[in-house]
VEXMAR-826573 format. One record per residue (C-alpha): residue number from 1; z negated, x negated, y. Coordinates in nm, 4 decimals, always signed. Layout:
 resi        w        u        v
  NUM        Z        X        Y
...
This chain:
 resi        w        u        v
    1  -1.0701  -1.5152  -1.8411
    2  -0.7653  -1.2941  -1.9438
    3  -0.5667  -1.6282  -1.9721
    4  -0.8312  -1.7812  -2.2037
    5  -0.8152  -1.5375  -2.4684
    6  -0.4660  -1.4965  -2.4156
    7  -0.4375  -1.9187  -2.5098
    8  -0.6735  -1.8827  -2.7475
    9  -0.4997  -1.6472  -2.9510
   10  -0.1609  -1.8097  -2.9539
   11  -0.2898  -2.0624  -3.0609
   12  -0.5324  -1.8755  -3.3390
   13  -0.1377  -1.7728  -3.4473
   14  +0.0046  -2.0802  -3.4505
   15  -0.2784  -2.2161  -3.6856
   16  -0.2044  -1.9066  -3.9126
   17  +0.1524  -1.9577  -3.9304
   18  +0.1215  -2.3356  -4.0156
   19  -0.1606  -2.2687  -4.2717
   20  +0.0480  -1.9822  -4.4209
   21  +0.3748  -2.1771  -4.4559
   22  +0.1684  -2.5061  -4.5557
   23  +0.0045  -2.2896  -4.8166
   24  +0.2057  -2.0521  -4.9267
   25  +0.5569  -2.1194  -4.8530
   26  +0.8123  -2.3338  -5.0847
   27  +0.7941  -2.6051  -4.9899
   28  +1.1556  -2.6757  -4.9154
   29  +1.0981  -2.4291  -4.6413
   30  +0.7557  -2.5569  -4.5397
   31  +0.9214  -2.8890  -4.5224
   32  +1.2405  -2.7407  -4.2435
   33  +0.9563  -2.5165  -4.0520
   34  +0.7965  -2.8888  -3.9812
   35  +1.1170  -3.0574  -3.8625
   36  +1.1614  -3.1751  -3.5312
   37  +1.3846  -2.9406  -3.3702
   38  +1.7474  -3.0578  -3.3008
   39  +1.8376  -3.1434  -2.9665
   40  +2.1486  -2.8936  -2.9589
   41  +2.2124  -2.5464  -3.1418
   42  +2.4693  -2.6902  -3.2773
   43  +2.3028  -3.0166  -3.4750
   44  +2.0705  -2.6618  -3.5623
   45  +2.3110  -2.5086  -3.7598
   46  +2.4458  -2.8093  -3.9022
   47  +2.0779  -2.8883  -4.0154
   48  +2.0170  -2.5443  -4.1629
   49  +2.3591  -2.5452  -4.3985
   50  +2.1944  -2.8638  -4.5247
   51  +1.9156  -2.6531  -4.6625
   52  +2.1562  -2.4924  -4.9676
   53  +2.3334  -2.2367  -4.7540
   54  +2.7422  -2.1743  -4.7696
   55  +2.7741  -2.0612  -4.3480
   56  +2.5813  -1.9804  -4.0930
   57  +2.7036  -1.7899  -3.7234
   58  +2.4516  -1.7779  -3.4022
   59  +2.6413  -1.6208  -3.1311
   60  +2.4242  -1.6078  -2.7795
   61  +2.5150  -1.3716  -2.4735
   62  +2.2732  -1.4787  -2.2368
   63  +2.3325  -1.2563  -1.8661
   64  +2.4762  -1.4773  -1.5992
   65  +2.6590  -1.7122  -1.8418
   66  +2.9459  -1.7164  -2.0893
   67  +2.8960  -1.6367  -2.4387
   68  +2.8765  -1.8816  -2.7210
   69  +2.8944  -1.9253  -3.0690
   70  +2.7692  -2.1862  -3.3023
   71  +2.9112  -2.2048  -3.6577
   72  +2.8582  -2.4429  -3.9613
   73  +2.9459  -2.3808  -4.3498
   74  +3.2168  -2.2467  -4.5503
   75  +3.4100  -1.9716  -4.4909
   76  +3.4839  -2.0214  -4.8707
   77  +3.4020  -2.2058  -5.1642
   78  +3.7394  -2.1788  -5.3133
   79  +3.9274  -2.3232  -4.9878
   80  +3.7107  -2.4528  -4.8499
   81  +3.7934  -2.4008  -4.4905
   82  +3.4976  -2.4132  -4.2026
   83  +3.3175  -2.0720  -4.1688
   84  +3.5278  -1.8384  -3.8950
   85  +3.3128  -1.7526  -3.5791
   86  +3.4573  -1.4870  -3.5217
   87  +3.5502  -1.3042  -3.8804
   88  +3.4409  -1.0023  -4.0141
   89  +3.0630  -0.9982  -4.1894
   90  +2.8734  -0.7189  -4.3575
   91  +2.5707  -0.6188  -4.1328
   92  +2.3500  -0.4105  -4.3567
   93  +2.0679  -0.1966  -4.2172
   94  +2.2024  -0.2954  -3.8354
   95  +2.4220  -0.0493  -3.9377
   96  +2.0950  +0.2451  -3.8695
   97  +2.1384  +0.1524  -3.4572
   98  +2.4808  +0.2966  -3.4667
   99  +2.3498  +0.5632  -3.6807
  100  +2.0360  +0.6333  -3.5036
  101  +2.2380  +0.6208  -3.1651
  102  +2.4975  +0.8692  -3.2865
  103  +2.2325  +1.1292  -3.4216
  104  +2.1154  +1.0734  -3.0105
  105  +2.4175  +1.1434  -2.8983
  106  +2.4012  +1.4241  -3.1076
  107  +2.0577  +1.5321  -2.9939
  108  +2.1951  +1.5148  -2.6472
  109  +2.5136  +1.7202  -2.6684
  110  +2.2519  +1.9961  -2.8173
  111  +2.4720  +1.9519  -3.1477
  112  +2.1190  +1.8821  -3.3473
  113  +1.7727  +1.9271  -3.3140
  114  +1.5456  +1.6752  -3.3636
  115  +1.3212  +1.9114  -3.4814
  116  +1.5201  +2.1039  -3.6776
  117  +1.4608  +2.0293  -4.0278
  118  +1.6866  +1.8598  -4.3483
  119  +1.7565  +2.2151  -4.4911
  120  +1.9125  +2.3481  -4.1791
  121  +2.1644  +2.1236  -4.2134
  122  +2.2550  +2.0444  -4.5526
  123  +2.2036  +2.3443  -4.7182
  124  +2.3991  +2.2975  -5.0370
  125  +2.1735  +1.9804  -5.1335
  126  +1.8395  +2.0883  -4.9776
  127  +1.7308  +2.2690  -5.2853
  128  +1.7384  +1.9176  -5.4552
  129  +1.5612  +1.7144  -5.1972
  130  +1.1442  +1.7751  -5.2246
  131  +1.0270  +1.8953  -4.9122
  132  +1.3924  +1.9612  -4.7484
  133  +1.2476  +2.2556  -4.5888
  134  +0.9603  +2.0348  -4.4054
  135  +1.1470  +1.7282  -4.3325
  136  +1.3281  +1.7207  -3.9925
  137  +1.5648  +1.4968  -3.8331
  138  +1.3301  +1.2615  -3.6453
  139  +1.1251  +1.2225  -3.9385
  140  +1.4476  +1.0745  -4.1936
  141  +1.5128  +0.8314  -3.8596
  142  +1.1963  +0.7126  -3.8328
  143  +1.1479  +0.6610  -4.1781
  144  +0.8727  +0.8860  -4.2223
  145  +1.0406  +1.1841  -4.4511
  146  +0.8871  +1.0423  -4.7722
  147  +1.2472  +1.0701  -4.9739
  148  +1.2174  +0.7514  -5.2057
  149  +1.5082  +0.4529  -5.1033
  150  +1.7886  +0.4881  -5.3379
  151  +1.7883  +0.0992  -5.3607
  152  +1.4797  +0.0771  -5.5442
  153  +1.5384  +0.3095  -5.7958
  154  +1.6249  +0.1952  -6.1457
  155  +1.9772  +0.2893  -6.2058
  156  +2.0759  +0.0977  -5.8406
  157  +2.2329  -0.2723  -5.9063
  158  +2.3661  -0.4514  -5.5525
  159  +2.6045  -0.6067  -5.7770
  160  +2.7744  -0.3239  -5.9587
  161  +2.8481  -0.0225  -5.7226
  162  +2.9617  +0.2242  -6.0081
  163  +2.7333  +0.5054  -5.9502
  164  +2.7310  +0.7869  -5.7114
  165  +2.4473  +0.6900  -5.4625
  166  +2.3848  +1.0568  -5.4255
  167  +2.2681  +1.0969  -5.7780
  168  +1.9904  +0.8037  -5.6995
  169  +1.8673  +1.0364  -5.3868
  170  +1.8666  +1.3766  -5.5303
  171  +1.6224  +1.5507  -5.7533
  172  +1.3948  +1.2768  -5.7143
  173  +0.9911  +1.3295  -5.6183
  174  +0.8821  +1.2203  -5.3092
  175  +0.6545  +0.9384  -5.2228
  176  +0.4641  +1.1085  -4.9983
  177  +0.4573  +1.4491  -4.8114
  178  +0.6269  +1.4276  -4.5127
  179  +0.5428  +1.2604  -4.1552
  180  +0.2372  +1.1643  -4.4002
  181  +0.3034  +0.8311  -4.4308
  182  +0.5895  +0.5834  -4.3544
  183  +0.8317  +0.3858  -4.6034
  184  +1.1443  +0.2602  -4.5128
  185  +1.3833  +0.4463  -4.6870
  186  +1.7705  +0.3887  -4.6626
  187  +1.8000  +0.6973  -4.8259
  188  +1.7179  +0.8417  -4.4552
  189  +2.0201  +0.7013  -4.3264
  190  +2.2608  +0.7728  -4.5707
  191  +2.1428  +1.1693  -4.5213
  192  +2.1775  +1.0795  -4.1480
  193  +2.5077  +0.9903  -4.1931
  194  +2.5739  +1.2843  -4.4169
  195  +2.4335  +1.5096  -4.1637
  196  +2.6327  +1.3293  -3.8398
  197  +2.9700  +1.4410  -4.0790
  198  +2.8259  +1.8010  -4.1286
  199  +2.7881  +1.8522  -3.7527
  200  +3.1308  +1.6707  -3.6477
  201  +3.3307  +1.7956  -3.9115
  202  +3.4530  +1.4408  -3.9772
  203  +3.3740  +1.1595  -4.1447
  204  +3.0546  +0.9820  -3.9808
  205  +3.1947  +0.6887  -3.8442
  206  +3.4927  +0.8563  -3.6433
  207  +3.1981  +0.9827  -3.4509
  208  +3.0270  +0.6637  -3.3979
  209  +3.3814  +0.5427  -3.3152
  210  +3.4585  +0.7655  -3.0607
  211  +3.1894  +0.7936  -2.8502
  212  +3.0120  +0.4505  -2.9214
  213  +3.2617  +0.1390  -2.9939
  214  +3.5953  +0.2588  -2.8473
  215  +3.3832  +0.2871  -2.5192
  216  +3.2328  -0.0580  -2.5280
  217  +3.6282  -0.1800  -2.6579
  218  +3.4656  -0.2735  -2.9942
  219  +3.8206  -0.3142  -3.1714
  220  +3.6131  -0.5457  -3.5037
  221  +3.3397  -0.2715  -3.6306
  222  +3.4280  -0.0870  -3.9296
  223  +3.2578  +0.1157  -4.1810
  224  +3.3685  -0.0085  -4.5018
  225  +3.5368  -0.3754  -4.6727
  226  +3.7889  -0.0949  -4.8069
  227  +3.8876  -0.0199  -4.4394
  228  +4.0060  -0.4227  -4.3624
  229  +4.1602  -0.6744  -4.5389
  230  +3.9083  -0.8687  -4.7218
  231  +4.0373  -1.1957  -4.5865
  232  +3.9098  -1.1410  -4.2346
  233  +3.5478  -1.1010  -4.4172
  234  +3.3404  -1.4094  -4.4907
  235  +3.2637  -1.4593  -4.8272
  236  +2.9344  -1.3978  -4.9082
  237  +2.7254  -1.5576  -5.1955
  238  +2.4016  -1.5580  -5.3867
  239  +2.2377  -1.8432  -5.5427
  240  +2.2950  -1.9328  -5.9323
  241  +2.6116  -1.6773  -5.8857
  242  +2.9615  -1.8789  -5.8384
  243  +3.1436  -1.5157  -5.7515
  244  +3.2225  -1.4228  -5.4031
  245  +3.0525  -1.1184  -5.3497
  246  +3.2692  -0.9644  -5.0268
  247  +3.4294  -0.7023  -5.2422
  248  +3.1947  -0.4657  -5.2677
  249  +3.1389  -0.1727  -5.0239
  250  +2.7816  -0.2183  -4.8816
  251  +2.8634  -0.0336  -4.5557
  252  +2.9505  -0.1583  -4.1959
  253  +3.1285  -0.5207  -4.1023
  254  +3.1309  -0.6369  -3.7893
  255  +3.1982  -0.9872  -3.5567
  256  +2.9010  -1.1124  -3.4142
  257  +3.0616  -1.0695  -3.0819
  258  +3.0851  -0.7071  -3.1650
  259  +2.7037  -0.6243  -3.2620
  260  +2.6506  -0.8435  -2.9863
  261  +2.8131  -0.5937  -2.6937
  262  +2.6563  -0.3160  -2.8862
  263  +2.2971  -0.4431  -2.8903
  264  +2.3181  -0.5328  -2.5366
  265  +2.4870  -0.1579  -2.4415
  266  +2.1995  -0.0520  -2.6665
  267  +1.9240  -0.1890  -2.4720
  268  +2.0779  -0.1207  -2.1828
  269  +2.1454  +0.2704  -2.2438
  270  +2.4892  +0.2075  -2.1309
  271  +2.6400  +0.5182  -2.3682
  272  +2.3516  +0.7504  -2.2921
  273  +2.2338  +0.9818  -2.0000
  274  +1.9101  +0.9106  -1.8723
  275  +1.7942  +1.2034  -2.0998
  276  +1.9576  +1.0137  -2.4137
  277  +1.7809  +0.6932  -2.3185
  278  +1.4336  +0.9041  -2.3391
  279  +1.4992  +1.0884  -2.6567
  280  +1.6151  +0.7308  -2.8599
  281  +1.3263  +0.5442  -2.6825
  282  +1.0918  +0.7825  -2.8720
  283  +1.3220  +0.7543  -3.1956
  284  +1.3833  +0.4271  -3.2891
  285  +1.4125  +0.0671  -3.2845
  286  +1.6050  -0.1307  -3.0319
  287  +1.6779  -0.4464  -3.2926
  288  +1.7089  -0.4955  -3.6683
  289  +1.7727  -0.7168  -3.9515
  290  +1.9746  -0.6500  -4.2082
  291  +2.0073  -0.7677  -4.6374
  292  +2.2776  -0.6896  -4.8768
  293  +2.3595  -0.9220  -5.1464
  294  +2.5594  -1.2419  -5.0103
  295  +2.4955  -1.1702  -4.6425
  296  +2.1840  -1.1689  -4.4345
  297  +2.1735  -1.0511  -4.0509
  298  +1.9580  -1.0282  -3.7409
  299  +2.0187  -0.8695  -3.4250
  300  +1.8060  -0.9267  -3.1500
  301  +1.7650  -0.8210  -2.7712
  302  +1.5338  -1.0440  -2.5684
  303  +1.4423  -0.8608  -2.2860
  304  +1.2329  -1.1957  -2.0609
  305  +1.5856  -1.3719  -2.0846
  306  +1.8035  -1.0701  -2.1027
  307  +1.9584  -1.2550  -2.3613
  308  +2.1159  -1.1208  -2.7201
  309  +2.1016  -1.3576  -3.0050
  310  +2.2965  -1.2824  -3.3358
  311  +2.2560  -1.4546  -3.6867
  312  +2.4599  -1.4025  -3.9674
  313  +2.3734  -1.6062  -4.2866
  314  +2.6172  -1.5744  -4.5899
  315  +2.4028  -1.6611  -4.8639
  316  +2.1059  -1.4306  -5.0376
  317  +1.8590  -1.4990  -5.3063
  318  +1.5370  -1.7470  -5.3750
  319  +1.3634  -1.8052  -5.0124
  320  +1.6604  -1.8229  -4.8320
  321  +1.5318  -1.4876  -4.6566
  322  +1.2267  -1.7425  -4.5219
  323  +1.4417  -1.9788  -4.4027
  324  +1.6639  -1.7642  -4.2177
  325  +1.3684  -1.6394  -4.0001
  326  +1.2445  -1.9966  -3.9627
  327  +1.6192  -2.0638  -3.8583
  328  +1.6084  -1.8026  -3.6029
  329  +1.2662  -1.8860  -3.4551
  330  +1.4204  -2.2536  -3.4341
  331  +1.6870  -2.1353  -3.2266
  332  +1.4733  -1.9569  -3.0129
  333  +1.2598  -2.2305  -2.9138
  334  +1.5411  -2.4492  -2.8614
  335  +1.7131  -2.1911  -2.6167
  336  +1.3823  -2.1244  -2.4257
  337  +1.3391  -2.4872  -2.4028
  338  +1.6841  -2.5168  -2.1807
């Protein structure tokens, strides 16, 4: 009987998704969720470039065998050379399972209390935050703090990165009161990362880099396009804009190889104690996908195939966010069909 309902509702969801992207969807995307699926990840990729992207990157670590990537595109318009497996790329909000992971670490060293609240630790700014005094650590991770996201506010262009992202945070009014409601909020993280500095006495990411990548031998993460040279990043690009958009500082780059060994360390609790593992298991997420303009990511951990499956997608804008989950549920079924 369990079985039934159990068929009955996937396929109660499949009818849903088809009606929703037959109804609803552009149809350029309606049209590549119908395809056929290619017989190889590779014709995949090649497919999905066709659909008005510049490059595309799917690396896939499944346990047991070796590690591949699959690659189509440019790496840039102007040279027009392939797209690089293996160069840098701008990972957006991935970047708050470093974060999150480091505040754990954190947590477990007894450096900071989960509990302990926004005030306590930024003192000098708390007076400018509503509800500093009420808003603790686990609630700015989880994204339940109500401090309005600095990216929606109206002085905030992705394009022109002029202003002091502090100024978009502070002495703003809340959404909500806190652990009221939830909104995701990147303002969280960048007080996160403000707080991880406080603690360490150091900038954020030499913690991170210490005790998270130089472990796992992840020599290709960094925390900002000003800490490489810009030619080991991909170009990134957004549609009805001819400008390559990998010169400005949206946080963390990273090889898909690298998020790759982190995500799997990650879901593995390979840099925590077994008391780590339980305090980030009632934190945060174990995946994410990540936006900035030019480059869109996701970063996923499949636990029935212990298998990790990257996507990187250097183009933004119109529905390419639509087809780059349709791409990534297309490579899915094509693995699982193996």
């Amino acid at each position: 009987m369990k079985k039934n309902v159990t068929n009955l509702l996937r396929l109660l969801a499949g009818i849903v998704t088809l009606s929703s992207i037959y109804f609803f969807a552009p149809w350029e995307a309606g049209l590549y969720y119908l395809r056929p699926l290619s017989h190889t990840l590779q014709q995949e990729v090649d497919l999905f470039v066709e659909q008005g992207v510049d490059g595309v990157i799917v690396y896939v670590d499944k346990k047991g065998e070796e590690p591949a990537y699959y690659s189509s595109g440019l790496d840039n318009r102007v040279n027009q050379t392939p797209i690089r497996p293996d160069a840098l790329f701008k990972i957006a909000s991935i970047a708050k399972l470093y974060d999150a992971a480091a505040i754990t670490k954190l947590v477990g060293e007894g450096k900071v209390a989960l509990d302990g609240y926004l005030s306590d630790y930024l003192p000098l700014i708390s007076a400018r935050i509503e509800h500093a005094d009420a808003i603790t650590i686990r609630m700015l991770i989880q994204h339940r703090s109500g401090i309005p996201n600095y990216t929606d506010h109206a002085r905030y262009h992705w394009g022109e990165l002029d202003v002091d992202i502090m100024d978009l945070v502070l002495d703003q009014p809340a959404d909500f009161k806190p652990n009221t409601d939830y909104a995701y909020s990147n303002s969280n993280y960048l007080l996160i990362q403000k707080i991880i500095t406080e603690v360490t006495g150091a900038p954020h990411g030499e913690y991170i880099q210490q005790t998270l990548l130089a472990p796992l031998g992840l020599s290709h993460t960094f925390f900002s396009i000003n800490d490489v040279s810009k030619e080991r990043v991909i170009s990134g690009y957004h549609v009805g804009y001819e400008d390559d958009l990998r010169h400005l500082d949206h946080g963390y780059l990273s090889t898909a190889k690298d998020v790759s060994i982190f995500l799997r360390a990650l879901n593995e609790g390979t840099f925590f104690s077994d008391k780590e593992k339980q305090i980030y298991t009632s934190l945060y997420e174990y995946d994410h996908t990540g936006w900035v303009l030019g480059y869109q990511s996701i970063a996923r951990y499949h636990e029935q195939e212990d298998m990790v499956v990257i996507q990187f997608v250097s183009t933004t804008g119109n529905d390419i966010v639509m087809l780059t989950n349709i791409l990534y549920d297309r490579v899915m079924h094509i693995l699982r069909a193996k």
